[in-house]
C-alpha positions as CSV (number, residue, x, y, z in Angstrom):
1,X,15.9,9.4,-46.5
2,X,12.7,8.5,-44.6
3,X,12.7,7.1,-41.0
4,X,11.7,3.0,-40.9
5,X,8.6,2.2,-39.4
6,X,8.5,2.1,-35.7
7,X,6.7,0.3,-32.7
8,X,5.9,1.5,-29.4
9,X,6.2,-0.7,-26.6
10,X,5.2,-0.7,-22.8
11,X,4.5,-2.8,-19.6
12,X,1.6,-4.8,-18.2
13,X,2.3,-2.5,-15.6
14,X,0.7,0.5,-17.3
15,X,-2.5,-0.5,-16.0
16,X,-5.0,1.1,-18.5
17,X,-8.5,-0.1,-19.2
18,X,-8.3,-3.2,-21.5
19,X,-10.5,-2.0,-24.5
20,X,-8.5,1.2,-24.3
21,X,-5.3,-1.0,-24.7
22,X,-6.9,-2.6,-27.3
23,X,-8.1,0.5,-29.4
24,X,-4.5,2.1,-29.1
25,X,-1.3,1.4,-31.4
26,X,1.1,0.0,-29.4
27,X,2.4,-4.0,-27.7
28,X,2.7,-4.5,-24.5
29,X,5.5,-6.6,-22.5
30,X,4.2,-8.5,-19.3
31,X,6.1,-8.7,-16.2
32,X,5.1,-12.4,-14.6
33,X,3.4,-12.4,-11.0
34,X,3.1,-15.3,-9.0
35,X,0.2,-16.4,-5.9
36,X,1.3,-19.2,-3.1
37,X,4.1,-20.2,-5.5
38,X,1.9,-20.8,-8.7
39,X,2.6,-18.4,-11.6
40,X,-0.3,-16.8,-13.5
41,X,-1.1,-14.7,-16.6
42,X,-3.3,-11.5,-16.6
43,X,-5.6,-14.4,-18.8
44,X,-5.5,-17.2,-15.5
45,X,-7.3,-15.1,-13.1
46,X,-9.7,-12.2,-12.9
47,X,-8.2,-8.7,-11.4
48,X,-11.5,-9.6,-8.5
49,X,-10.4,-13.0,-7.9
50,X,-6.4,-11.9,-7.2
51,X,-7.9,-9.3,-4.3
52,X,-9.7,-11.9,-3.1
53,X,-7.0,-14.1,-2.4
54,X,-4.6,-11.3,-1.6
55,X,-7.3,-10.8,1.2
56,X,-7.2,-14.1,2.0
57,X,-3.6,-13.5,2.8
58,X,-2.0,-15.4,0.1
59,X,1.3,-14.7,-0.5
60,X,2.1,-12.4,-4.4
61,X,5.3,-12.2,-5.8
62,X,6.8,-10.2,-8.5
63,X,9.2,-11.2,-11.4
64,X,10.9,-8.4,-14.0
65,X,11.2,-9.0,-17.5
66,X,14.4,-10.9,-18.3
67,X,17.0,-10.2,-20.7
68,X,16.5,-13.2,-23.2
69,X,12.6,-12.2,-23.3
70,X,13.8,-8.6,-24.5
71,X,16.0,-9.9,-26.7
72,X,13.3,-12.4,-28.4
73,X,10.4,-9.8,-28.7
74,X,12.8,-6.9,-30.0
75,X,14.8,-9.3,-32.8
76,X,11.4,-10.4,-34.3
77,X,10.4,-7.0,-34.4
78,X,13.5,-5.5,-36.0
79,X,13.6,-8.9,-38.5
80,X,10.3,-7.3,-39.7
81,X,11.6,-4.3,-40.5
82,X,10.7,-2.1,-37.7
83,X,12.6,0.0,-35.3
84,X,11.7,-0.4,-31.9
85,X,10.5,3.1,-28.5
86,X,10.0,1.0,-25.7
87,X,8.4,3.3,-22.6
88,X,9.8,1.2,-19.9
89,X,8.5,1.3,-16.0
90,X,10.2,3.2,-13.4
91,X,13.9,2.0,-13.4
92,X,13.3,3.2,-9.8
93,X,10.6,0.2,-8.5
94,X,11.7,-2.3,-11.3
95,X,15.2,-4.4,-13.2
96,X,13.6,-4.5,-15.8
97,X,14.6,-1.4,-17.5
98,X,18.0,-2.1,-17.1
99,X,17.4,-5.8,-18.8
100,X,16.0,-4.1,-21.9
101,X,19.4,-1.1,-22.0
102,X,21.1,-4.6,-21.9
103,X,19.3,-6.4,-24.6
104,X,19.0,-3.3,-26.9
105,X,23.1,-3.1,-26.8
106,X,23.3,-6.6,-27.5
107,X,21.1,-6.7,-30.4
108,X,22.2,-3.6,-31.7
109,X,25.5,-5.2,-32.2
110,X,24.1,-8.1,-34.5
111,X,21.4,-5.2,-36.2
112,X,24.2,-1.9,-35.8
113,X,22.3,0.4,-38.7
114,X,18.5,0.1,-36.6
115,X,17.0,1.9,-34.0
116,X,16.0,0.9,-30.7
117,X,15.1,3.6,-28.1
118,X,14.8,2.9,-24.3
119,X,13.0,5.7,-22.4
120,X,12.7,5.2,-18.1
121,X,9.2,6.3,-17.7
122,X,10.1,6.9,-13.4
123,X,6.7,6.1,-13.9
124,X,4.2,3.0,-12.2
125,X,0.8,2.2,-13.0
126,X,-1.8,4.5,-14.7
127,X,0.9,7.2,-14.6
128,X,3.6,4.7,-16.8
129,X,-0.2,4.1,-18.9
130,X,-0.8,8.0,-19.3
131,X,2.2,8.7,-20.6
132,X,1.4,5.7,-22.8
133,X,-1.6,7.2,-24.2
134,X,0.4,10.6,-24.6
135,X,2.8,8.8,-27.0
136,X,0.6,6.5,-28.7
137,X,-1.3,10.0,-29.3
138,X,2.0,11.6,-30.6
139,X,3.1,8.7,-32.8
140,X,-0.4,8.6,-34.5
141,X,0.3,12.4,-35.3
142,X,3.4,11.9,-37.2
143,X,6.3,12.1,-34.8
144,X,9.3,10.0,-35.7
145,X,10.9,7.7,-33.2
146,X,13.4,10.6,-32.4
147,X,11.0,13.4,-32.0
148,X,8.9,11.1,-29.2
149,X,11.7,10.1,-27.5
150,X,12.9,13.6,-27.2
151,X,9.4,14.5,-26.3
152,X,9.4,11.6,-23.6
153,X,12.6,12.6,-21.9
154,X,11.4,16.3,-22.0
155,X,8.2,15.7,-20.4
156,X,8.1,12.7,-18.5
157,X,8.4,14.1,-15.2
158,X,4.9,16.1,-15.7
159,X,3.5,13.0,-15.6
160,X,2.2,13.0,-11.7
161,X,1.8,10.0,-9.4
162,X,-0.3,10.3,-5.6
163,X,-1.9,7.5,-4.1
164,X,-3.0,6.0,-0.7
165,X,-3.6,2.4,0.4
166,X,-6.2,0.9,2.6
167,X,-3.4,-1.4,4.6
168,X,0.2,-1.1,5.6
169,X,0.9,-4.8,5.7
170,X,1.5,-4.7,2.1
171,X,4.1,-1.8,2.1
172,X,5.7,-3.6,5.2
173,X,6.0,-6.5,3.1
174,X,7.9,-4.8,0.1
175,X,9.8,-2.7,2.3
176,X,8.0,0.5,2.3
177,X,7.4,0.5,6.1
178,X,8.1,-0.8,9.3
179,X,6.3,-3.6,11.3
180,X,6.3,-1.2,14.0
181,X,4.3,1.2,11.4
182,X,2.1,-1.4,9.8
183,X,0.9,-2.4,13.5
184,X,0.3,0.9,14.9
185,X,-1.2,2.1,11.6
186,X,-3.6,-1.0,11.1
187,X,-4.8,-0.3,14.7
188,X,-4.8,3.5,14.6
189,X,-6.9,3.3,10.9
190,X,-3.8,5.5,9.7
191,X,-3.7,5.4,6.1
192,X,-0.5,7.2,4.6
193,X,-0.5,9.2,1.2
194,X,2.5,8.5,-1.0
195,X,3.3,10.1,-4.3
196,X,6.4,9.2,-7.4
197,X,9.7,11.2,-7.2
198,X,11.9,12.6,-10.0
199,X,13.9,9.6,-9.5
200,X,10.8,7.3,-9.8
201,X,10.7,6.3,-6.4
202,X,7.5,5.9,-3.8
203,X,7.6,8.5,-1.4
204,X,5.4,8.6,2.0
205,X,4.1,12.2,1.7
206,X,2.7,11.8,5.3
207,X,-0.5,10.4,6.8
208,X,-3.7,10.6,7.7
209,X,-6.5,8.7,9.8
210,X,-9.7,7.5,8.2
211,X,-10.3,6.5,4.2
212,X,-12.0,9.9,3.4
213,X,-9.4,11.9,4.6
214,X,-7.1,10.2,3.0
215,X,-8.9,10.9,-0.5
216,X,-9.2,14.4,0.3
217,X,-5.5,14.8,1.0
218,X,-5.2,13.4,-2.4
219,X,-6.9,15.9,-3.5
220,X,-4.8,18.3,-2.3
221,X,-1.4,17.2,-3.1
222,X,-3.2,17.1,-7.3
223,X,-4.4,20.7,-6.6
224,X,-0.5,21.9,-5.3
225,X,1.3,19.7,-8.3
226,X,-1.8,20.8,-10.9
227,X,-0.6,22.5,-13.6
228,X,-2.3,24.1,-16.8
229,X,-2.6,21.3,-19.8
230,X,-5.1,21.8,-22.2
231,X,-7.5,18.6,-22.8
232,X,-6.4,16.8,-19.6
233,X,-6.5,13.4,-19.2
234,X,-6.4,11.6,-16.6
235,X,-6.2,8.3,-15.1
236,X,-7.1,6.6,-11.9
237,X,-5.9,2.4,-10.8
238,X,-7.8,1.3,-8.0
239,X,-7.3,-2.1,-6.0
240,X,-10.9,-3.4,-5.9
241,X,-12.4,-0.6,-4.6
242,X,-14.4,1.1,-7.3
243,X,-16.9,3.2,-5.7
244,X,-13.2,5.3,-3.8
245,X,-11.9,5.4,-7.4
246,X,-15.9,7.3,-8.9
247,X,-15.9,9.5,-6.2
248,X,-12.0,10.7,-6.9
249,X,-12.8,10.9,-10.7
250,X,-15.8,13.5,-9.5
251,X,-12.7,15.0,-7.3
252,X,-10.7,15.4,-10.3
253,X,-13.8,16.7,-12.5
254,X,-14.0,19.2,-10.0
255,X,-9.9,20.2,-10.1
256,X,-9.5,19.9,-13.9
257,X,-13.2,20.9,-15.2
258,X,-16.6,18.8,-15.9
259,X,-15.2,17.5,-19.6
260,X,-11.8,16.0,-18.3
261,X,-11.5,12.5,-19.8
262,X,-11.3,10.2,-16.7
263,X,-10.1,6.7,-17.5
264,X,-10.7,3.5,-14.3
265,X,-9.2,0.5,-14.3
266,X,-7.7,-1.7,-11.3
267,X,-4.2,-1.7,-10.4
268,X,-2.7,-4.7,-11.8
269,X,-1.2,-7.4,-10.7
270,X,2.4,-6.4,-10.9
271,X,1.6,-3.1,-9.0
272,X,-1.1,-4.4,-6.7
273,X,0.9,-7.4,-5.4
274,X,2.9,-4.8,-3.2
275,X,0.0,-2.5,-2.8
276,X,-2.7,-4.2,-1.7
277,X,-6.8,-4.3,-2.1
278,X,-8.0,-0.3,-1.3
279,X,-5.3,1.2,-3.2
280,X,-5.7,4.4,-4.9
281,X,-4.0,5.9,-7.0
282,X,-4.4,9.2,-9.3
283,X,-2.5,10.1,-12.4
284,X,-2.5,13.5,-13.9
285,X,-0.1,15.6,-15.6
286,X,0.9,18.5,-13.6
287,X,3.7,21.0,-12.7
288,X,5.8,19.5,-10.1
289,X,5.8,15.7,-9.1
């Protein structure tokens, strides 16, 4: 019997170039963000206008995808016919993996002979959106929904995550660091490099004074996690700080060879409401996280 047809699903959160969204087979689910209190959509403001105000200190909030909104997109999609691989972001930052395990038991009780599969990325960002493009990739090529998952599961934790922001009040705000920290480090110029666990968790990886240090420790921690994938890709999210994030694709040029595909976009919303403007962050598949 031949498999149904199948859709692949991700986050807003994935935070890949829009016309390479829009050139790729796959949906995408949006988390909601809010500024002072007003919610927006990625259409209400442009990714240079939220920095702005983020620099103007106003005040970003985050809100995970609920279990009615999982439950609406998914039904539609399995009332057409179609079964339903939804790469999810890191169960470790975010609910909202656990809202969609909840809504694909719940529907799969009205709809017990179709597929849904649910795979935890433990990924954020342009890592969660390079593992996107690896399965979009794969489900163009023929793999079934069960072959990709199994390929997912197998291989997520290749997908490699470092990163360094230009101020520590955002961190201190989601919990990432002390006051004491954010003071001293503000003051100091300390900027600390942080990369994704196993579990899908941000880790401080230790820190450093001065912006180009802290890109060339980046370096680094790629060159000790780099492992030997033909083709690479790879991707780099940047908080409005574009000239940091063409000088780290020339770093990664350098580390992978001249004709690795390097794709830029800013760090979202979701993602950049806790980071902050002067994050940077670069994706990779590698070794070891």
């Amino acid at each position: 019997m031949s498999e149904r047809p199948y859709v692949l699903y991700c986050d807003n959160t994935c935070d890949l170039p829009p016309e390479k969204l829009a050139a790729m087979d796959c949906r995408i689910m949006p988390l909601s963000f809010q500024i002072d209190g007003c919610s927006y959509s990625t259409e209400d403001i442009t990714m240079a206008e939220f920095y702005k105000k983020m620099r103007e200190d106003s005040i970003t909030k985050t809100s995970q995808i609920s279990v009615g909104d999982y439950e609406r997109v998914f039904a539609e999609e399995l009332e057409k016919g179609n079964d339903i691989l939804y790469l999810a972001f890191s169960s470790g930052l975010s609910g909202s993996y656990n809202s969609a395990v909840i809504a694909k038991n719940e529907l799969l009780e009205k709809y017990p002979d179709r597929r849904i599969e649910i795979v935890d990325s433990l990924s954020a960002s342009a890592g969660e959106g390079l593992m996107l493009i690896y399965a979009e990739m794969k489900k163009r090529g023929g793999m079934t929904l069960e072959q990709l998952a199994d390929w997912l599961e197998k291989n997520k934790l290749t997908f490699c995550h470092v990163f360094t922001v230009d101020d520590l009040k955002y961190l201190f705000r989601g919990g990432r660091v002390s006051r004491a920290a954010a003071i001293a480090g503000t003051m100091l110029g300390i900027k600390p490099v942080l990369n994704v666990d196993n579990e899908g968790h941000l880790i401080p990886q230790g820190k450093v004074r001065g912006r180009k240090q802290s890109i060339r420790k980046l370096g680094d921690m790629i060159r000790e996690r780099a492992g030997d994938f033909e083709n690479p890709i790879v991707t780099i999210s940047h908080g409005d700080c574009i000239e940091d994030a063409e000088a780290a694709a020339d770093m990664m040029r350098e580390i992978f060879g001249k004709d690795t595909e390097v794709l830029i976009a800013y760090t979202g919303p979701v993602i950049g409401a806790h980071s902050g403007p002067g994050t940077l962050a670069l994706f990779f598949r590698g070794a070891q996280r």
